[in-house]
ROROBA-66401 format. One record per residue: residue number from 1; residue in three letters; x, y, z negated of N, C-alpha, C, O in turn. Coordinates in Angstrom, 3 decimals, m for minus. Atoms other than C-alpha are relative to their C-alpha. Example, Ala and Ser with C-alpha at 12.3 -4.5 7.8 and 13.67 -1.06 7.14 Angstrom:
2
[rec 1 'ALA' [0.890 m1.190 0.000] [12.300 m4.500 m7.800] [0.900 1.200 0.000] [1.936 1.181 m0.665]];
[rec 2 'SER' [m0.820 m1.190 0.060] [13.670 m1.060 m7.140] [m0.770 1.090 m0.730] [m0.261 2.198 m0.899]];
***
This chain:
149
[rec 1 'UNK' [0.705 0.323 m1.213] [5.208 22.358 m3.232] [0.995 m0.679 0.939] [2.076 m0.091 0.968]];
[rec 2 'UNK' [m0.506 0.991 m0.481] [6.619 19.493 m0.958] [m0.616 0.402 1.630] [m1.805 0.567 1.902]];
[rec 3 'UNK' [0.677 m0.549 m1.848] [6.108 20.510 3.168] [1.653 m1.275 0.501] [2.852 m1.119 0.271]];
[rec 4 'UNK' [m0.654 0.490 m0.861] [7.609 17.517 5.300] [0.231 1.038 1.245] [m0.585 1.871 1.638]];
[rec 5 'UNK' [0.002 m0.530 m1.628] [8.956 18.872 8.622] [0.235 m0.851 1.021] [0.754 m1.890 0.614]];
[rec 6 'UNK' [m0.615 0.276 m1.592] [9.639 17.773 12.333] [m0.484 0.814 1.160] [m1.279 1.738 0.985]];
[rec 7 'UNK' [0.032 m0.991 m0.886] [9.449 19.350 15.214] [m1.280 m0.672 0.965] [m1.266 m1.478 1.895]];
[rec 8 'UNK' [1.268 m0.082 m0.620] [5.668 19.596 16.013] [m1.069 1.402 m0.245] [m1.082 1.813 m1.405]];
[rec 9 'UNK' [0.737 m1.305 0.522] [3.297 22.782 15.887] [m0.629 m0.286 m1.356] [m0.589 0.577 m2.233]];
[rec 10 'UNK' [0.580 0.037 0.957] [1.419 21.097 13.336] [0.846 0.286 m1.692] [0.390 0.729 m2.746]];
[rec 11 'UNK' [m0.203 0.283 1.150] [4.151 20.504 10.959] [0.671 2.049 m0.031] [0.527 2.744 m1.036]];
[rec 12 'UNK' [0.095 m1.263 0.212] [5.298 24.266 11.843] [m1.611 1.210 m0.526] [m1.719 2.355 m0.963]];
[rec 13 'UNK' [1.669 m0.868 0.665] [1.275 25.483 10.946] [0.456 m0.412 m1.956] [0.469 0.464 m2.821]];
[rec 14 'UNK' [m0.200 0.331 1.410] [2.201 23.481 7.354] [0.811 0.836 m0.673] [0.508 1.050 m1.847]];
[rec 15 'UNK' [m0.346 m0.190 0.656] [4.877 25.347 6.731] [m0.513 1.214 m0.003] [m0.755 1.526 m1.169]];
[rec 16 'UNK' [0.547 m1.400 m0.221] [3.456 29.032 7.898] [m1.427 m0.154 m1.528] [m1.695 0.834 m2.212]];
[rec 17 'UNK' [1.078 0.060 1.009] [0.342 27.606 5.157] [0.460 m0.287 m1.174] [m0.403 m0.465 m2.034]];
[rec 18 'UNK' [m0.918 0.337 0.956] [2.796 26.880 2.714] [0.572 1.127 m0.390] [0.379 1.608 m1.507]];
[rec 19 'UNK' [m0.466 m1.554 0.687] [4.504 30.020 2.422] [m1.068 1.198 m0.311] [m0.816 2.111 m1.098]];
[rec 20 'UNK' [1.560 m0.380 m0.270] [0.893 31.499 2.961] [m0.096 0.015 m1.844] [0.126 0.967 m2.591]];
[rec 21 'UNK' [0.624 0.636 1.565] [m0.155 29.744 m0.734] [1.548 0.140 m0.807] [1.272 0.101 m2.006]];
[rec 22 'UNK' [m0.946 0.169 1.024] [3.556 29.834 m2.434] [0.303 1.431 0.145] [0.885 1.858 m0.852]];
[rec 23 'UNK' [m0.105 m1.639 0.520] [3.711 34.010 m1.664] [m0.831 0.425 m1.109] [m0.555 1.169 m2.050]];
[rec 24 'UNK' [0.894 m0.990 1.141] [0.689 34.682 m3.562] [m0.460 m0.822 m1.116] [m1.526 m0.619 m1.696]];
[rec 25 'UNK' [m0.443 0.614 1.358] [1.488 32.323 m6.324] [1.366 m0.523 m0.570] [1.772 m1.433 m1.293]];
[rec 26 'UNK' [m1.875 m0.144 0.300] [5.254 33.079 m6.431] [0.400 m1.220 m0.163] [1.306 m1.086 m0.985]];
[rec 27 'UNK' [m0.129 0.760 m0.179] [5.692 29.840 m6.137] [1.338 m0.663 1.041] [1.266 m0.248 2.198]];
[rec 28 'UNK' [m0.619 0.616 m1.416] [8.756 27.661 m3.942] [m0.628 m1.278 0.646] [m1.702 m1.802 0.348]];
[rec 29 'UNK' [0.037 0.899 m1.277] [8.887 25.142 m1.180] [0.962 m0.814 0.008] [2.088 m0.336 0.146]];
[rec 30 'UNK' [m1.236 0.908 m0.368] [10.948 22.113 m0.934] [m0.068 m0.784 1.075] [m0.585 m1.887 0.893]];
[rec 31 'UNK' [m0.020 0.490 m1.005] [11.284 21.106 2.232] [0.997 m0.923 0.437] [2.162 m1.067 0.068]];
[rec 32 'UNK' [m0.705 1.996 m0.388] [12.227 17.519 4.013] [m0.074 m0.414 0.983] [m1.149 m0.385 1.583]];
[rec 33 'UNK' [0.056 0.459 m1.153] [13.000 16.207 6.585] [0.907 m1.641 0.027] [2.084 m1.971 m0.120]];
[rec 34 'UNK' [m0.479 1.404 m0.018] [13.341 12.577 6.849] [0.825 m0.834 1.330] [0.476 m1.118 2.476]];
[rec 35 'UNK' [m0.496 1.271 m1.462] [15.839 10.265 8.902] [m0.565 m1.124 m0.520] [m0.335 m1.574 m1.643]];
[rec 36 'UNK' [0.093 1.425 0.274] [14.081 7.042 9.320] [1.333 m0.656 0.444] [2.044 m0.052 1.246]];
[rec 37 'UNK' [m1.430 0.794 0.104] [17.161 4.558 9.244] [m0.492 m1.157 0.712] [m1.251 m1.904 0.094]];
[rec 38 'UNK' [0.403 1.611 m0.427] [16.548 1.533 11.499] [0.466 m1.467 m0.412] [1.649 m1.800 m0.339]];
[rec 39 'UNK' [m0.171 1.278 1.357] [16.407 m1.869 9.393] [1.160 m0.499 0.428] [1.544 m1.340 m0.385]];
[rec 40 'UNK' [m1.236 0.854 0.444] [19.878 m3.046 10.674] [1.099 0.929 0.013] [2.204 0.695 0.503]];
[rec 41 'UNK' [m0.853 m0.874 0.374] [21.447 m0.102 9.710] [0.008 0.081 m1.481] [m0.988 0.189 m2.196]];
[rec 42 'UNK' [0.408 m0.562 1.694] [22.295 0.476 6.154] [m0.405 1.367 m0.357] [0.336 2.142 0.248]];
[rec 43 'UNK' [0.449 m0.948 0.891] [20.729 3.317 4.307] [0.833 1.718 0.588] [0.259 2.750 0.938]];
[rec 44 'UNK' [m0.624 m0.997 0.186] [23.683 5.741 4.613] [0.943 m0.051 1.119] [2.100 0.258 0.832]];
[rec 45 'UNK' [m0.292 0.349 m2.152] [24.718 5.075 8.881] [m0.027 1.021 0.514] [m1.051 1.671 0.721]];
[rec 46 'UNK' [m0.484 m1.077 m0.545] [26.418 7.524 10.266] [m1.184 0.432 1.274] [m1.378 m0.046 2.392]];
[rec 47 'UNK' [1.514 m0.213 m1.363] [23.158 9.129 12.257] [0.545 1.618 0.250] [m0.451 2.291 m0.017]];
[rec 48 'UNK' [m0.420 m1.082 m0.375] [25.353 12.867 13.311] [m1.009 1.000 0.853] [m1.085 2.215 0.669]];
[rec 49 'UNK' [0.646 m1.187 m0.796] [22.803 14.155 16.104] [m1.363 m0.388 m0.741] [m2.258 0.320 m0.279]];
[rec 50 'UNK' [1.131 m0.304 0.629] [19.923 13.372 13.943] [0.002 0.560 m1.274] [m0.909 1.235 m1.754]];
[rec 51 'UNK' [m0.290 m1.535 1.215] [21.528 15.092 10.792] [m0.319 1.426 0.450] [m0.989 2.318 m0.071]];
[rec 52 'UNK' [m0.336 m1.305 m0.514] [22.447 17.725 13.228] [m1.421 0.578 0.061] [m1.427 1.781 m0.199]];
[rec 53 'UNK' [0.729 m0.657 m0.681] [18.681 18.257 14.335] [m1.071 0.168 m1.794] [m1.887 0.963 m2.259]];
[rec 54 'UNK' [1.052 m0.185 1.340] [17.074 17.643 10.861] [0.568 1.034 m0.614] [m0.109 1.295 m1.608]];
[rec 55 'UNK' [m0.582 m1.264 0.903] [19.171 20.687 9.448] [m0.655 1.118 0.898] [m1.317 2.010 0.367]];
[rec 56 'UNK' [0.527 m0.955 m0.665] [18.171 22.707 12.341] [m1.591 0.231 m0.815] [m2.071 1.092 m1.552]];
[rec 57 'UNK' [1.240 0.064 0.551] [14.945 21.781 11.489] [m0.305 0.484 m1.550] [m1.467 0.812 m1.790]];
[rec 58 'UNK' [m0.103 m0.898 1.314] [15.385 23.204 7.920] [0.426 0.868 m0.097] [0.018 1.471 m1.090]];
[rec 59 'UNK' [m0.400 m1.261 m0.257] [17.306 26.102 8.937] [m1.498 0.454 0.412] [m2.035 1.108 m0.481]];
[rec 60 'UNK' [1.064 m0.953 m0.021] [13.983 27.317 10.475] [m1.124 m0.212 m0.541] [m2.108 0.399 m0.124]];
[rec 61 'UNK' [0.748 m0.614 1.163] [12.004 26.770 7.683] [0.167 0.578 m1.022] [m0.682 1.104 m1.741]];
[rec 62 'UNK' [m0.400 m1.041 0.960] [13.721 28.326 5.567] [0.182 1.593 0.532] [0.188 2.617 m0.151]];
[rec 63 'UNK' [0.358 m1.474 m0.598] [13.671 31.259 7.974] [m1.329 0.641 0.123] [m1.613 1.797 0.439]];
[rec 64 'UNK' [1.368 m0.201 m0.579] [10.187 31.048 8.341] [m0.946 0.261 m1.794] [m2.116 0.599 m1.969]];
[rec 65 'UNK' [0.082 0.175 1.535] [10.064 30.866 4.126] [0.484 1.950 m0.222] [m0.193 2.912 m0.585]];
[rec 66 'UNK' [m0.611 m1.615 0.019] [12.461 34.313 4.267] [m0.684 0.992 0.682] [m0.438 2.161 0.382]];
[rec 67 'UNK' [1.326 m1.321 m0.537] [9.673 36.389 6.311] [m1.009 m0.019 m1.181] [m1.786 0.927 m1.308]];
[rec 68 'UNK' [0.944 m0.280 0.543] [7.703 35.524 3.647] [0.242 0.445 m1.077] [m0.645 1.062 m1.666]];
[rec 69 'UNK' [m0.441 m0.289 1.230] [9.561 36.096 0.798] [m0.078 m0.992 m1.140] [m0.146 m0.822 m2.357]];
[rec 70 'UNK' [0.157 1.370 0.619] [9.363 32.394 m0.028] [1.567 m0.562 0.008] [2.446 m0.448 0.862]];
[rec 71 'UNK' [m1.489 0.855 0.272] [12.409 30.321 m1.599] [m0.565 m1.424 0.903] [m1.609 m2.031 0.668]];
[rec 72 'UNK' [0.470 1.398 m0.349] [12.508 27.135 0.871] [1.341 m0.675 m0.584] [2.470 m0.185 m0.567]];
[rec 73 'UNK' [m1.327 0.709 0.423] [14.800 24.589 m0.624] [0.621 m1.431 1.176] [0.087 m2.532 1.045]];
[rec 74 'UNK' [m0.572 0.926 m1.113] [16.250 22.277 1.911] [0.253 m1.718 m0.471] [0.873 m2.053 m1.480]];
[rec 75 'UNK' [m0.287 1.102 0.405] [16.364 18.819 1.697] [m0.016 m1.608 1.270] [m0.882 m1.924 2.086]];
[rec 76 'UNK' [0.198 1.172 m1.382] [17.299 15.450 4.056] [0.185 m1.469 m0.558] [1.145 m2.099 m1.001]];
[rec 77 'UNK' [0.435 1.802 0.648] [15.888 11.943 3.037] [0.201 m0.562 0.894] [0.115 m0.134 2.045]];
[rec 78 'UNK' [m0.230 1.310 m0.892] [16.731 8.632 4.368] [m0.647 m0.703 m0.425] [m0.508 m0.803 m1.644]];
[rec 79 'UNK' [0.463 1.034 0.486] [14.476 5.926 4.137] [0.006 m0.783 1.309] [0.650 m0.534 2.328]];
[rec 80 'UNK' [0.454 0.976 m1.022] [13.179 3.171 6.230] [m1.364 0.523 0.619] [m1.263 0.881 1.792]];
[rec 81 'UNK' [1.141 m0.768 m0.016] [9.834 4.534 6.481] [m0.304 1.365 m0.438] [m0.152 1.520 m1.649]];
[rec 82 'UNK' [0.244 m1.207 m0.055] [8.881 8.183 6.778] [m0.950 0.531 m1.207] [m0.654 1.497 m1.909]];
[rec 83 'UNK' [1.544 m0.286 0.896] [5.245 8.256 4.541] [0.878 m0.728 m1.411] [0.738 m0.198 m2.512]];
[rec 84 'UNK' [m1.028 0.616 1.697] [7.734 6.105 1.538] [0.615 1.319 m0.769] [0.542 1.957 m1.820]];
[rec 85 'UNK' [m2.021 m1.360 0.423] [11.111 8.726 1.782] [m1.434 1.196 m0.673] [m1.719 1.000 m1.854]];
[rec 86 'UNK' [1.018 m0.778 0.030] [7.899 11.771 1.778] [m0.478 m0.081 m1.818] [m0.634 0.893 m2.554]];
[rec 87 'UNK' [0.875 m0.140 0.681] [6.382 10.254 m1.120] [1.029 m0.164 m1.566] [0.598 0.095 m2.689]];
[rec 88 'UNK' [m1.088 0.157 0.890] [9.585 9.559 m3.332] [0.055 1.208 m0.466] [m0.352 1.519 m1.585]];
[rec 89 'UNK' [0.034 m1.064 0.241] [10.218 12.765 m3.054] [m0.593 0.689 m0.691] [m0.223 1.298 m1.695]];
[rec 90 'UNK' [0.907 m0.493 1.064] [7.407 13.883 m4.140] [m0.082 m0.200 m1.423] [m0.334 0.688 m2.238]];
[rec 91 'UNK' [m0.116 0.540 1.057] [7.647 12.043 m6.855] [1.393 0.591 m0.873] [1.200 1.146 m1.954]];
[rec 92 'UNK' [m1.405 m0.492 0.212] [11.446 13.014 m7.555] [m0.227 1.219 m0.948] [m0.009 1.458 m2.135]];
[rec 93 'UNK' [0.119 m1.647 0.024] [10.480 16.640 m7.301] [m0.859 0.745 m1.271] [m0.648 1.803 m1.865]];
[rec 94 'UNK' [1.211 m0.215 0.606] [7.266 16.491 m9.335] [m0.756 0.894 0.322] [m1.343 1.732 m0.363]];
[rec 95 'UNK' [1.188 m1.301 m0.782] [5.349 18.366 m6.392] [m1.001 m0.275 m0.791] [m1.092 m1.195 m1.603]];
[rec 96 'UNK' [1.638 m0.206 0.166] [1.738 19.364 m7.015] [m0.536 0.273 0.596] [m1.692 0.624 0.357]];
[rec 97 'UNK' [0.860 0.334 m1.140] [1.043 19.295 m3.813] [1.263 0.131 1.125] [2.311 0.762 1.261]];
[rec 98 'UNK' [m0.836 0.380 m1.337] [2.187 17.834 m0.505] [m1.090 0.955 0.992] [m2.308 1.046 0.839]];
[rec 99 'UNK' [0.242 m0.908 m0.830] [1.767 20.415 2.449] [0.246 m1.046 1.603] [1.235 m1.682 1.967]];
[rec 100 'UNK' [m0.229 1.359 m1.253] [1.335 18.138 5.748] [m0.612 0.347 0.893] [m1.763 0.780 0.845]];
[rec 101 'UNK' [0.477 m0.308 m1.279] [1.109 18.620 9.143] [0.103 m0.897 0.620] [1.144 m1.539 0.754]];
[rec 102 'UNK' [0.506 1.088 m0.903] [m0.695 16.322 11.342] [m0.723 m0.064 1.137] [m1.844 0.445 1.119]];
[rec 103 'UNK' [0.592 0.083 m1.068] [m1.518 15.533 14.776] [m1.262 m1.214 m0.258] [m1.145 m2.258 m0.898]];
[rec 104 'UNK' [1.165 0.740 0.171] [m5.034 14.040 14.991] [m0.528 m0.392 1.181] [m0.284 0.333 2.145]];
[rec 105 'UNK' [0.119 0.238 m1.455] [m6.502 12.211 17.836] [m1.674 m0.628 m0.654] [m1.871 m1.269 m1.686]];
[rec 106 'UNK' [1.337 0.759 m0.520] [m10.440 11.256 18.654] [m0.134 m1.702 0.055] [0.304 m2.308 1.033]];
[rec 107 'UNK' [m0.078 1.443 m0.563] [m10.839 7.732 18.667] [m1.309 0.202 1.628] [m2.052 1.183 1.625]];
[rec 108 'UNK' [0.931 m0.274 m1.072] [m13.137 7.378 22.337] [m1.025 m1.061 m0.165] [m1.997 m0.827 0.553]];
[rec 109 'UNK' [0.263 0.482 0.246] [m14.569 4.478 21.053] [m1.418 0.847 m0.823] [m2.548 0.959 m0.348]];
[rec 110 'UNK' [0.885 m0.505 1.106] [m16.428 6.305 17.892] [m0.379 1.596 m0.057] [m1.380 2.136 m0.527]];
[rec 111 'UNK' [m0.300 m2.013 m0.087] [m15.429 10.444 18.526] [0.865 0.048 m1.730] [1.246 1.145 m2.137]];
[rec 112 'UNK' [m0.505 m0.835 0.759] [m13.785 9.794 14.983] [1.338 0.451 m0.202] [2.184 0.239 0.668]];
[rec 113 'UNK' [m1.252 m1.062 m0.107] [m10.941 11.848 13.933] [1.148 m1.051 m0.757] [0.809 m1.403 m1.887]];
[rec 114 'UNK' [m0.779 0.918 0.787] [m7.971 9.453 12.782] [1.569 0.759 0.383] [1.895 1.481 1.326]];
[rec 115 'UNK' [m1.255 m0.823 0.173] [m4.269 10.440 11.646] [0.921 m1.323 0.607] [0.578 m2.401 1.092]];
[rec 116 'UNK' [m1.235 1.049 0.470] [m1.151 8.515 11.589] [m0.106 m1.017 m0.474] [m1.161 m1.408 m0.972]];
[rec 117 'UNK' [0.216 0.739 1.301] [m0.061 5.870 9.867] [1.259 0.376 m1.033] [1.813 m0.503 m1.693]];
[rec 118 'UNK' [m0.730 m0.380 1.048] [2.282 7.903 7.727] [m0.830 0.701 m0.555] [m0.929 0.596 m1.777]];
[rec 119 'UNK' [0.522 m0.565 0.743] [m0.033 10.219 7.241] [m1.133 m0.391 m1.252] [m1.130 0.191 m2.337]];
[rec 120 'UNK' [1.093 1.057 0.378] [m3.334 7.548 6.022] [0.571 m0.132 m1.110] [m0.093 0.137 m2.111]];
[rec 121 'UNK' [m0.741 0.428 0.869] [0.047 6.316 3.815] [m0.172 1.119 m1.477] [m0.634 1.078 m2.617]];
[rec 122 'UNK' [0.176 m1.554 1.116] [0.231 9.710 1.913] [m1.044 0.376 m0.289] [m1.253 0.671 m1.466]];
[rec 123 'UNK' [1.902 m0.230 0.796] [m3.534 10.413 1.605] [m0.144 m1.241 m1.011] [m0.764 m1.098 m2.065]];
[rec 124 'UNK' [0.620 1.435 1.355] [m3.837 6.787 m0.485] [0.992 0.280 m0.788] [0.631 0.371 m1.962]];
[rec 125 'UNK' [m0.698 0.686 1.061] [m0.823 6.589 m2.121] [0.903 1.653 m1.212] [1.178 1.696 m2.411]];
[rec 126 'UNK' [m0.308 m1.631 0.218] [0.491 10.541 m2.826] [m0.195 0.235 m1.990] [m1.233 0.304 m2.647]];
[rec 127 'UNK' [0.037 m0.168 1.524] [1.194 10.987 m6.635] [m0.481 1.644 m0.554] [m0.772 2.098 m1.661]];
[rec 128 'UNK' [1.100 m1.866 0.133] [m0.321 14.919 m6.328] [m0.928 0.076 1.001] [m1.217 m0.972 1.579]];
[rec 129 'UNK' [0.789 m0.273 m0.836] [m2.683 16.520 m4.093] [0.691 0.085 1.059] [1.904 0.288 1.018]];
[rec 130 'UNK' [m0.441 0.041 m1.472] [m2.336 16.396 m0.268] [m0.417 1.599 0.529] [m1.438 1.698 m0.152]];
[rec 131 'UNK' [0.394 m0.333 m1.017] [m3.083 19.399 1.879] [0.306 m0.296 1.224] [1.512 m0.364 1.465]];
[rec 132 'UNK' [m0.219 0.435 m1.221] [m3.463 18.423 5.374] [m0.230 0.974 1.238] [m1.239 1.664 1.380]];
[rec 133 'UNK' [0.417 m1.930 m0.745] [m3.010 21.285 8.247] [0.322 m1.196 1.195] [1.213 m2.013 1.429]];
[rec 134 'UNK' [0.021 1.050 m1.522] [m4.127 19.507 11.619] [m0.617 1.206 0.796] [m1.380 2.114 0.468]];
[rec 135 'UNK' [0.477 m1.024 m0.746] [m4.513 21.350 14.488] [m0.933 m0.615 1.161] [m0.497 m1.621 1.720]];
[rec 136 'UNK' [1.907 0.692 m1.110] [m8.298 20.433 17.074] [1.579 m1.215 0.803] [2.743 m1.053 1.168]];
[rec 137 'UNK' [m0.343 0.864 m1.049] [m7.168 17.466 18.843] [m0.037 0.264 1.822] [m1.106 0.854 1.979]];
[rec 138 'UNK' [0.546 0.058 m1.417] [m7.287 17.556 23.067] [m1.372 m0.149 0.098] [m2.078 0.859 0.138]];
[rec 139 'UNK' [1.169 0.106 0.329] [m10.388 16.020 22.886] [m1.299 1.009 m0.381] [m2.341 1.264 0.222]];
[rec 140 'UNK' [1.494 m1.150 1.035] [m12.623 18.630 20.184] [0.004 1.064 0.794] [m0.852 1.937 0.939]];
[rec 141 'UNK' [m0.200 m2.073 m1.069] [m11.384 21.620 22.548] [m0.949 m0.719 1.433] [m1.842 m0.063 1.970]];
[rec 142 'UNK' [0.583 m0.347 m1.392] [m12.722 20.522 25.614] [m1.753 m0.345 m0.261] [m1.932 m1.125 m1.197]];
[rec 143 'UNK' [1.157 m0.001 m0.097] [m16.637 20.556 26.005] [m0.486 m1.430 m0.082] [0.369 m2.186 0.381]];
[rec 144 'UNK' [0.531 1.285 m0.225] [m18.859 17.136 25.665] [m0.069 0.201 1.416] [0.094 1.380 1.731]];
[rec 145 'UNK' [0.690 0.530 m1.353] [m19.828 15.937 29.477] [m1.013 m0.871 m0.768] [m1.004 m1.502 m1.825]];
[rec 146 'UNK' [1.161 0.770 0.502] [m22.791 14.515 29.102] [m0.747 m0.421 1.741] [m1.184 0.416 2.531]];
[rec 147 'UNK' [1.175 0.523 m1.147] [m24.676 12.352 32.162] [m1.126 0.423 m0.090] [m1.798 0.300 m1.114]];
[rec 148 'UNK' [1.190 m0.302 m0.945] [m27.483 13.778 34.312] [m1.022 m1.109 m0.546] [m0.958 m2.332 m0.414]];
[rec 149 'UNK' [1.064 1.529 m0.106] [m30.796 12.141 33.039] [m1.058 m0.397 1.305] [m1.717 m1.437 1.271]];
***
């Protein structure tokens, strides 16, 4: 099981649903956290406070893995793109399922519910199954208004 991280509730709900489904099918977790690399940097560019924060960021999932009695395995990708590095991985690893946490927003236009565009990336192109752990948008929580007829 493949659980991107960063530091958003959603992608912390992914991993809490991740150790959730890999306790009670003894199962591990390989967890990732991607530096995107900006295109006139090469690949392997000394990026120190964003190492520094992407380890943090795997230190507490793997703490959050150890309440459960889940192995998280740690891991820090570089790509250019986030939904690519994610899906390599996957691939690498030979997940059987990507664990993904996503902020979702309303369009106001239509009311519909649209992701990312890393995430859109990984729903089409994802070489296993996706789960997707989104938490109500602003929007779905608050009540319709509706005009006086």
């Amino acid at each position: 099981m493949l659980v991107p991280v960063v530091d958003n509730p959603e992608s912390w709900m992914a991993i809490d649903v991740a150790c959730r489904l890999s306790a009670e099918r003894g199962a591990s977790i390989s967890a990732v956290a991607v530096l995107e690399v900006p295109p006139l940097l090469p690949l392997d560019a000394h990026l120190a406070e964003q190492e520094e924060d992407a380890r943090r960021l795997l230190e507490r999932a793997g703490a959050t893995g150890d309440s459960f009695g889940v192995k998280v395995t740690p891991h820090v990708a570089r790509g250019r793109d986030a939904g690519v590095a994610i899906l390599q991985e996957a691939a690498a690893s030979e997940a059987e399922l990507i664990v993904l946490g996503a902020a979702r927003k309303l369009l106001e236009s239509t009311g519909a519910v649209v992701f990312g565009n890393t995430v859109r990336h990984i729903l089409v192109s994802a070489p296993c199954r996706v789960l997707v752990v989104a938490a109500r948008s602003d929007a779905e929580s608050r009540p319709a208004v509706r005009p006086a007829a």
